[in-house]
C-alpha positions, -999 to 999 in steps of 0.1 A, spaced: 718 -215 -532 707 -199 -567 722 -165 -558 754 -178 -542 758 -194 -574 750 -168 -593 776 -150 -575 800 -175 -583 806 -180 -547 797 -220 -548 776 -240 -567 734 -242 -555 739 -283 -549 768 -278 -527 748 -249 -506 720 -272 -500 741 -302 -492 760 -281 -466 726 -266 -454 713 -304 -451 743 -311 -429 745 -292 -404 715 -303 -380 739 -318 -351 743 -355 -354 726 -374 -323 749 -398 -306 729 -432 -293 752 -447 -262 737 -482 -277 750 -479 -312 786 -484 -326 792 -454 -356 820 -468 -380 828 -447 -406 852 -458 -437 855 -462 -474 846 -491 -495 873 -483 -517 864 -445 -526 827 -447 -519 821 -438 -483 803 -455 -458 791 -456 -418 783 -486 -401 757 -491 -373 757 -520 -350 740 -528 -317 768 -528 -286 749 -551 -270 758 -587 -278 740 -614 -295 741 -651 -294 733 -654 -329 744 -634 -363 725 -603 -367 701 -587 -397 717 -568 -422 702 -532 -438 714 -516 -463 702 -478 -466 701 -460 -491 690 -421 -490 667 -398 -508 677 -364 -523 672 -358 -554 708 -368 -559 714 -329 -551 712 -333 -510 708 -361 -484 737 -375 -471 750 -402 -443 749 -372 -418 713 -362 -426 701 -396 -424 722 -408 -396 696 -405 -373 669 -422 -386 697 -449 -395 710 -453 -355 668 -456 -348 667 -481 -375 695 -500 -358 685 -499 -323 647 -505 -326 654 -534 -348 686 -549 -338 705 -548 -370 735 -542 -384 731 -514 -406 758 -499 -437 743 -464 -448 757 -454 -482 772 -422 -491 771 -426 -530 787 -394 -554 761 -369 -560 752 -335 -585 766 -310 -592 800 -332 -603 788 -369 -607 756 -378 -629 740 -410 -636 753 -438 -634 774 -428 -604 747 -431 -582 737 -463 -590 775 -477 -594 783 -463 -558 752 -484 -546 758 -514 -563 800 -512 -557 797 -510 -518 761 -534 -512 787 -562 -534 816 -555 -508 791 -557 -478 778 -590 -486 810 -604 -494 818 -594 -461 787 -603 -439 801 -627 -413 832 -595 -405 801 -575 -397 782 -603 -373 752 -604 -401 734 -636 -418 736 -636 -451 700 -655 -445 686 -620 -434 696 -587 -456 677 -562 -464 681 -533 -488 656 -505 -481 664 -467 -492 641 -439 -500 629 -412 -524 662 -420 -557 676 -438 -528 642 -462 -531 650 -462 -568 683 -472 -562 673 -505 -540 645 -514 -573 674 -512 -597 702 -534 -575 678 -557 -569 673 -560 -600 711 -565 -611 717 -589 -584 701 -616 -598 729 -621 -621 749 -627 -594 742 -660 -577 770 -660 -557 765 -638 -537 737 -640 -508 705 -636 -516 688 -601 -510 655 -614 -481 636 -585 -486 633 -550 -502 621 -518 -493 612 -488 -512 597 -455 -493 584 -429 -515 604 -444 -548 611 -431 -581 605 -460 -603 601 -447 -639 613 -411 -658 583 -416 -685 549 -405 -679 543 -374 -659 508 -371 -668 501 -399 -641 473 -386 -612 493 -377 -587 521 -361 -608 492 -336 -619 474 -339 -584 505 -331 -558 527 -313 -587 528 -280 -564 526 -298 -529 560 -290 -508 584 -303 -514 586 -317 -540 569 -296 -566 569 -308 -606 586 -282 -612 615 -292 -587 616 -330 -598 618 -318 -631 647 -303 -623 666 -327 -603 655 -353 -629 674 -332 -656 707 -323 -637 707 -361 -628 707 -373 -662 727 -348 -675 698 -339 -700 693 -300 -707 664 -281 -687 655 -267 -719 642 -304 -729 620 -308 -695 582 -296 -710 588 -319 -741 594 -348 -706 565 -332 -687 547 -336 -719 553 -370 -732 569 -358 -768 597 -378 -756 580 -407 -765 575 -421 -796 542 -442 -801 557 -477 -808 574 -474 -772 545 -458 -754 528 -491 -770 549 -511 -758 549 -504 -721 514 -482 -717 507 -515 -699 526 -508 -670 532 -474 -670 497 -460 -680 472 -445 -658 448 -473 -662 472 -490 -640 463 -473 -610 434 -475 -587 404 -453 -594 401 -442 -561 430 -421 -568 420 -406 -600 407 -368 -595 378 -356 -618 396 -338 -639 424 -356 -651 444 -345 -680 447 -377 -711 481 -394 -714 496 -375 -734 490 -340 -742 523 -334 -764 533 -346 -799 558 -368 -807 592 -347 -808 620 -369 -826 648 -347 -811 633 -346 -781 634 -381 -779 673 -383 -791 682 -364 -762 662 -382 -734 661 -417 -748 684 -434 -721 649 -427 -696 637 -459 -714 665 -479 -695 654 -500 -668 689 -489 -649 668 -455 -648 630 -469 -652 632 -505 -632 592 -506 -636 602 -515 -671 622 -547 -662 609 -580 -679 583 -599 -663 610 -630 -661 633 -604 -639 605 -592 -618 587 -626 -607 623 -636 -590 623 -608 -570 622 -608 -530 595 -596 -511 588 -564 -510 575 -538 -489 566 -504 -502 555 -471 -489 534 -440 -507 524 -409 -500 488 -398 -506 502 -363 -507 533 -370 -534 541 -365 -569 557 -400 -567 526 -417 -551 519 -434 -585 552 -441 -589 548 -466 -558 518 -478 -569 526 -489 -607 556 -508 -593 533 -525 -564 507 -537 -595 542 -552 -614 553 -575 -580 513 -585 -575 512 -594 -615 542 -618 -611 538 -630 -581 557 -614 -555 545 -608 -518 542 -571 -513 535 -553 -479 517 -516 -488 519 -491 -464 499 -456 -478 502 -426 -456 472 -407 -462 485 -375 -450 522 -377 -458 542 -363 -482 574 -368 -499 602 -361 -476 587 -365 -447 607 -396 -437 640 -374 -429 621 -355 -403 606 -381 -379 629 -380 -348 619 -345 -340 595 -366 -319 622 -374 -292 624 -345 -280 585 -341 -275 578 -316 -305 555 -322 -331 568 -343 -357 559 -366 -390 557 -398 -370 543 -411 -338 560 -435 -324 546 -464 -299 558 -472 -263 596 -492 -270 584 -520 -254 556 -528 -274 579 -531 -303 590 -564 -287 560 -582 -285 546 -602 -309 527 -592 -341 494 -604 -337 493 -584 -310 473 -549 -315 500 -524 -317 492 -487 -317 517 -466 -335 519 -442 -368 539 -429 -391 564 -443 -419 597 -450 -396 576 -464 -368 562 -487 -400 600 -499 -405 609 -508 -372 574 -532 -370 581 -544 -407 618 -563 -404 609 -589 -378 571 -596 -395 589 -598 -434 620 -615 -423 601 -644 -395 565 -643 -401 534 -642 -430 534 -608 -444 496 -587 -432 481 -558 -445 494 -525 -435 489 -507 -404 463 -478 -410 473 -454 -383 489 -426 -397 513 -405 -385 507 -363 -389 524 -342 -414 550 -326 -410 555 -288 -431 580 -259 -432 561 -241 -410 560 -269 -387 596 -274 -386 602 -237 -376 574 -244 -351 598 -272 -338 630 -251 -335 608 -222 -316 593 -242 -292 629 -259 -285 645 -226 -277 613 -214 -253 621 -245 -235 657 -234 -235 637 -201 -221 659 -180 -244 628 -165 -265 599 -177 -269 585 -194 -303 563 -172 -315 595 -146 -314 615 -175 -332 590 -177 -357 591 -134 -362 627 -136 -367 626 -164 -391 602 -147 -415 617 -112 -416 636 -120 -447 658 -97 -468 641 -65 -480 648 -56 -517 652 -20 -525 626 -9 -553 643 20 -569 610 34 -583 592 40 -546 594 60 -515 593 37 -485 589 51 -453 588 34 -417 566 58 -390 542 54 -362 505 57 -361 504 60 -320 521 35 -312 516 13 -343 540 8 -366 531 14 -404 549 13 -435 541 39 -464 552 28 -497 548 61 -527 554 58 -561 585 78 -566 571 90 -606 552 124 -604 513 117 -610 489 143 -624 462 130 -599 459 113 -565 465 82 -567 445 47 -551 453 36 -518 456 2 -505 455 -2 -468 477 -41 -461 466 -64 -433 496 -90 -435 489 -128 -425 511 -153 -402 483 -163 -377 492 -135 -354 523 -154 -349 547 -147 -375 545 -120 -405 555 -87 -402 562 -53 -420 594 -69 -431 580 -104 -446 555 -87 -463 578 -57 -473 583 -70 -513 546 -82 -517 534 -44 -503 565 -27 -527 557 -50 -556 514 -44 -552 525 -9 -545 548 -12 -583 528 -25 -600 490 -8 -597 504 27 -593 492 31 -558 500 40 -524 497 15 -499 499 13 -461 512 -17 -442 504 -23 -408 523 -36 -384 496 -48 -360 513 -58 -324 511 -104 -323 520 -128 -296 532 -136 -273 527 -107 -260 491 -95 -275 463 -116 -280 434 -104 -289 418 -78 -299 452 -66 -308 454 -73 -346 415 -62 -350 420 -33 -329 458 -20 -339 441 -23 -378 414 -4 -376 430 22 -359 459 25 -379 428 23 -409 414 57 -393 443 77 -389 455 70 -427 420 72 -438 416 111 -418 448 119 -434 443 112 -473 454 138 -492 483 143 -470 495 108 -488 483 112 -521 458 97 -521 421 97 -538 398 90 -511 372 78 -531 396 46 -542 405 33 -508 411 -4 -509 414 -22 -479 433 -61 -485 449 -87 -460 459 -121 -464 455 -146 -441 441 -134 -402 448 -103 -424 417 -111 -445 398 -121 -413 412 -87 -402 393 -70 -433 363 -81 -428 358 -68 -397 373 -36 -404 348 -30 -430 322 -38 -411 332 -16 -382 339 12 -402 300 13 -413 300 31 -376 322 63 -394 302 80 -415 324 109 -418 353 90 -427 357 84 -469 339 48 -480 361 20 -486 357 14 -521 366 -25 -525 378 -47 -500 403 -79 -512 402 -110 -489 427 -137 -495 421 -166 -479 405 -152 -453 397 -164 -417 361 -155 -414 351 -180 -384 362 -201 -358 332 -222 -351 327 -250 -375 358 -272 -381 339 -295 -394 336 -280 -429 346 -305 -457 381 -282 -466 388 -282 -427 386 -324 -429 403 -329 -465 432 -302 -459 436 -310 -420 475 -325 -430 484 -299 -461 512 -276 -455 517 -254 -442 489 -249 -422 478 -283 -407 451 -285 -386 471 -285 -352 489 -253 -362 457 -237 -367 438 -249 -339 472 -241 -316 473 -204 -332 434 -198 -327 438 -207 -289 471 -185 -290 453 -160 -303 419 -158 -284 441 -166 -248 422 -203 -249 440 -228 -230 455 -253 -254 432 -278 -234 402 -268 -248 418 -269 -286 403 -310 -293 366 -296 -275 371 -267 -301 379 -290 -332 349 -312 -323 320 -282 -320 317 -291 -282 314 -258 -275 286 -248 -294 252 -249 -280 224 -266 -296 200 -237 -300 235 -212 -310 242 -240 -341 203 -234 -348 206 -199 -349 241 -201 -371 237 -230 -390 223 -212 -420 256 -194 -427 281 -223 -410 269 -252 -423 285 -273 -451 251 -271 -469 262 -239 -481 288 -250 -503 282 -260 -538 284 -299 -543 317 -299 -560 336 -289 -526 326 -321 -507 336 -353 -506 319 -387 -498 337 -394 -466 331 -361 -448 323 -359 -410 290 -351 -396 287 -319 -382 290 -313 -349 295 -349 -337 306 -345 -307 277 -338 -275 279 -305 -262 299 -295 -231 291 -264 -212 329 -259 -191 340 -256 -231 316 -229 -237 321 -207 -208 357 -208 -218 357 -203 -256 323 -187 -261 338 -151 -272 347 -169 -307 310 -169 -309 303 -130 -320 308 -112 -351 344 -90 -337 357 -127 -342 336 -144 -367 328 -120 -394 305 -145 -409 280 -139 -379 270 -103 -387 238 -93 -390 225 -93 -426 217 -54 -427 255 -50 -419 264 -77 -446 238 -57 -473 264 -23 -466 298 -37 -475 319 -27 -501 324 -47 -531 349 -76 -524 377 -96 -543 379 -131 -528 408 -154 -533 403 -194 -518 430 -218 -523 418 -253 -531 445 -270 -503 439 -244 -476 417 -259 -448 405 -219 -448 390 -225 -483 353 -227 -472 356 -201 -446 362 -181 -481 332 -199 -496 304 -192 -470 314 -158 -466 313 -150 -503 281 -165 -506 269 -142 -472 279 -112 -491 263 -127 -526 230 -133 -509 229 -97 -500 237 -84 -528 275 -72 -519 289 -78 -557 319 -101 -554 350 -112 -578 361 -148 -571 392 -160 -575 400 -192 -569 436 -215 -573 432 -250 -577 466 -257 -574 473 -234 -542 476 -241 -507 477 -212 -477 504 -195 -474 518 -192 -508 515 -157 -519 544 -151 -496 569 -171 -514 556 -153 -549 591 -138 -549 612 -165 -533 633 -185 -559 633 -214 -560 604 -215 -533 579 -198 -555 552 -215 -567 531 -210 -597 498 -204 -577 519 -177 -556 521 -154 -587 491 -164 -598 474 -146 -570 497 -120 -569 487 -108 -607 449 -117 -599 449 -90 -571 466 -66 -589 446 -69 -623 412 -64 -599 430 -30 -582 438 -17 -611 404 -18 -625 390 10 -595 
């Protein structure tokens, strides 16, 4: 969207609205679709076919997007499920958004056509008894602020219930826990809300670090509302240790000029009067453990308990903002945000134990319980995750049930990306055998042989490629003067392994048996990977001790490396099991993929069933959480292994258990040889201890080792380094870390 506006060819909001929109609408044969205009503000209108005896309930929806994207058609579906699973009638807004229409617009839209629906309930079949307004993400804003204004109308009928998913509810302090916690989860980075935040208020981006900051606010104000917008407000349970003070910025008068309007409640409703907030309906309210927002959700909650108002909570662990839009991938039995429960159950009554998950299965139980019965405490089932990569999982698996290619291929295709042309290197595409490899030669003329760097790329031996990796290899490549190899090591579906080990190392020999030919000073041979890449590494290393004639690697850089596939147990495997993009299913689904495990065995794998008593004995020195320092665990851990051991899982998975798979099992004589090692761990990759108890293997040996670790990355994200407006700040971050450690050999 940024480069076809920078081409003038239309604007980045109207790209990403048109991208949002074209995901085929789903008809349901048991929904009427009406769509109209409520004077110029469109609208679609959902009702049941079937007939009832008496007048229906009423939603109004209102969707998330930033005010960018999100639209009636990109919500329709999750409207129509709405409708059907609940029996309302339902009137889906389609309010004026960016890039032409700015606050209030969005707001007036709302307000104008929820006035001219309840004027008009009995037209629709709905009691005016029973009307909801729920919306989500600004839509969620959007219900808190309405609500708000209604109250000055009386005649008109009485809102029964609200309810806010994933809301905004103040444009103050960013310095809450989560805003510093989740500000680079996808995907809705800080630096993305930001943003959106800006356009929407029509307030210039160069004004959003004195926002971030809190120089906006002047101390009399922050004074006056600290009490419900201040950290203090919020559980400690969801404080991290190392929380940053409110506020780190000074007081910027002009800052403050510009921005002041954020101190409206029409743009802040946590900052309504205690006298507007007590006559407030119910409320029901959903955060995401995983979002920027989640405080958001949770200072508002404290304001409806303070005065008085019933509020049902509904925290989704392992959810994160956006999610929502995503759930009825489920229907057509691919893996998806929500799990929903059988459709009869959602009939019967509520004391009843019901088994479902997720946020929209949440909805469907909540209108009959709010609007007939006593609210109760939340349901704590929670639906999985749902990531980028997942969503391309989705779309791959759909067309191998098509049978016209299979996912993993999908996947390959969707990654290979658009190369960029470096006009200071030599790139050239040949064959090692039959392995494709990628040479990439500083064009400038050098008065000695340069380093060499010998790539591994990641993708789970699913999806990366020469191609995907093409701009990180050309910018490593740039950047420390060097000449590097990429290898394009054959992947599924059709190689498993050893195909990646094997099609690496020997693509390692030839380049390494052919040095000068390249360039290259053969006593500056780095060998690096990313990923299975890394995992890829480490094994090469250690099975190139068996070539004493060949040159010595000289350092070898692992990036998040896979370095076993035993103990899934480790605290980062348990505390990053939902985290995109690599959830725990994904990486227990590529593993088996990989190693040609049936997908059966994946939950015996996961649980340690497959590991014999006296082979944990033998390997719990080097697998075992107890290796980790103290500050990588959390209270609520799983023990290790829980589950009892069962020998049918063994005989089929027990190849994971050698060192060609698990470089962490090698002998400590191999371990003492290795070269010397830059580590990279991310602190949301469930891979992060897999880094940890190997770099404390090669520490214990003596190997010396360069740590490097991101506390605000997540696996995956060195590929996006180059990707704007994808990139995140950890993805360059490890980018310049690996490239200030090779250019020190």
């Amino acid at each position: 969207g940024n480069t076809l506006e920078k081409l003038r060819i239309c604007t980045m909001n109207k790209f990403i609205q048109f991208f949002g929109d074209i995901v085929a609408i789903k008809e349901d044969p048991t929904v009427v679709v009406t769509n109209m205009c409520f004077g110029s503000i469109p609208v679609r209108l959902f009702q049941p076919k079937g007939m009832s005896s008496k007048l229906r309930r009423g939603i109004i929806f209102y969707h998330g997007g930033g005010a960018i994207f999100g639209s009636m058609d990109t919500y329709h579906s999750l409207c129509s499920f709405l409708v059907r699973e609940t029996d309302s009638v339902l009137l889906s807004v389609g309010y004026r958004k960016l890039p032409y229409y700015h606050h209030p617009v969005l707001l007036n839209d709302c307000l104008s056509a929820t006035i001219q629906f309840l004027k008009g309930l009995e037209t629709y079949g709905v009691d005016p008894s029973r009307v909801v307004l729920c919306g989500e993400s600004i839509g969620a804003c959007a219900v808190a602020i309405i609500v708000q204004v209604l109250l000055s109308s009386p005649s008109l009928p009485r809102i029964r219930a609200q309810i806010l998913i994933t809301p905004v509810t103040q444009a103050i302090n960013f310095c809450l826990p989560s805003h510093q916690k989740s500000k680079n989860v996808p995907f809705l980075t800080r630096e993305i809300m930001i943003f959106c935040l800006c356009k929407y208020l029509a307030i210039d981006v160069s004004w959003k670090d004195a926002m971030l900051t809190g120089a906006v606010i002047p101390p009399d104000k922050w004074k006056k509302y600290r009490k419900w917008i201040s950290s203090d407000n919020i559980p400690r349970r969801f404080w991290s240790q190392d929380l940053q003070p409110e506020f780190l910025g000074c007081f910027n008068e002009a800052a403050y000029l510009e921005t002041k309007h954020i101190f409206d409640v029409q743009i802040s409703p946590v900052l309504a009067d205690d006298t507007i907030i007590a006559q407030l309906p119910e409320v029901f309210l959903v955060t995401c453990e995983n979002d920027i927002l989640r405080d958001d959700g949770l200072l508002y909650k404290k304001r409806f308990e303070d005065q008085g108002v019933p509020v049902t909570w509904y925290h989704v662990e392992d959810g994160f903002h956006g999610c929502l839009v995503l759930f009825d991938w489920k229907f057509l039995s691919f893996p998806c945000s929500v799990k929903i429960g059988l459709e009869s159950r959602l009939l019967e009554p509520w004391d009843h134990d019901c088994h479902m998950a997720g946020v929209a299965g949440e909805l469907v139980y909540l209108f009959p319980r709010s609007l007939h019965m006593d609210c109760h405490s939340a349901l704590s089932h929670c639906g999985n995750s749902l990531c980028l990569a997942a969503s391309s999982q989705v779309q791959g698996n759909m067309l191998e049930k098509l049978r016209i290619c299979s996912m993993p291929r999908f996947i390959q295709c969707l990654h290979d990306l658009v190369i960029k042309k470096n006009r200071n290197l030599t790139v050239t595409n040949m064959y090692f055998g039959t392995i494709p490899v990628r040479l990439f030669q500083p064009k400038a003329v050098s008065s000695r042989l340069l380093r060499g760097i010998i790539f591994y790329h990641g993708g789970g031996a699913i999806c990366g490629s020469l191609d995907s990796y093409h701009n990180l290899c050309s910018f490593l490549a740039q950047e420390t003067e060097s000449v590097v190899l990429s290898v394009g090591y054959r992947k599924l579906p059709d190689h498993c392994y050893p195909s990646v080990p094997n099609d690496c190392l020997n693509a390692t020999i030839l380049f390494m048996k052919g040095l000068k030919s390249y360039g290259v000073d053969s006593s500056r041979v780095v060998v690096c990977g990313e990923s299975i890449g890394g995992g890829a590494v480490a094994i090469v290393t250690q099975t190139l001790l068996n070539f004493p004639s060949l040159p010595k690697i000289c350092a070898q850089v692992l990036i998040t490396p896979v370095t076993q596939i035993i103990n899934f147990r480790l605290p980062s495997h348990q505390q990053n099991q939902n985290v995109p993009f690599l959830t725990k299913d994904i990486l227990m689904t590529s593993v088996c993929k990989f190693l040609d495990i049936d997908l059966s065995w994946k939950d015996a794998i996961a649980r340690g069933s497959g590991v014999p008593p006296d082979t944990w004995k033998k390997y719990k020195k080097w697998l075992a959480s107890d290796n980790l320092p103290r500050r990588f665990k959390s209270k609520n851990l799983l023990p290790e292994f829980p589950g009892p051991f069962n020998e049918a899982a063994y005989l089929e998975t027990r190849h994971i258990l050698t060192a060609e798979i698990s470089p962490l099992l090698a002998d400590d004589k191999i371990i003492a040889q290795l070269p010397q090692a830059f580590l990279v761990s991310c602190e949301n990759d469930p891979l992060r201890d897999d880094a940890l108890l190997y770099k404390k293997r090669l520490e214990d040996e003596g190997v010396p080792v360069t740590w490097y670790h991101v506390e605000d990355g997540f696996h995956g994200c060195i590929i996006l380094f180059d990707k704007q407006p994808f990139s995140f700040p950890c993805s360059m971050k490890i980018v310049n870390a690996v490239i200030s450690y090779v250019k020190g050999i």
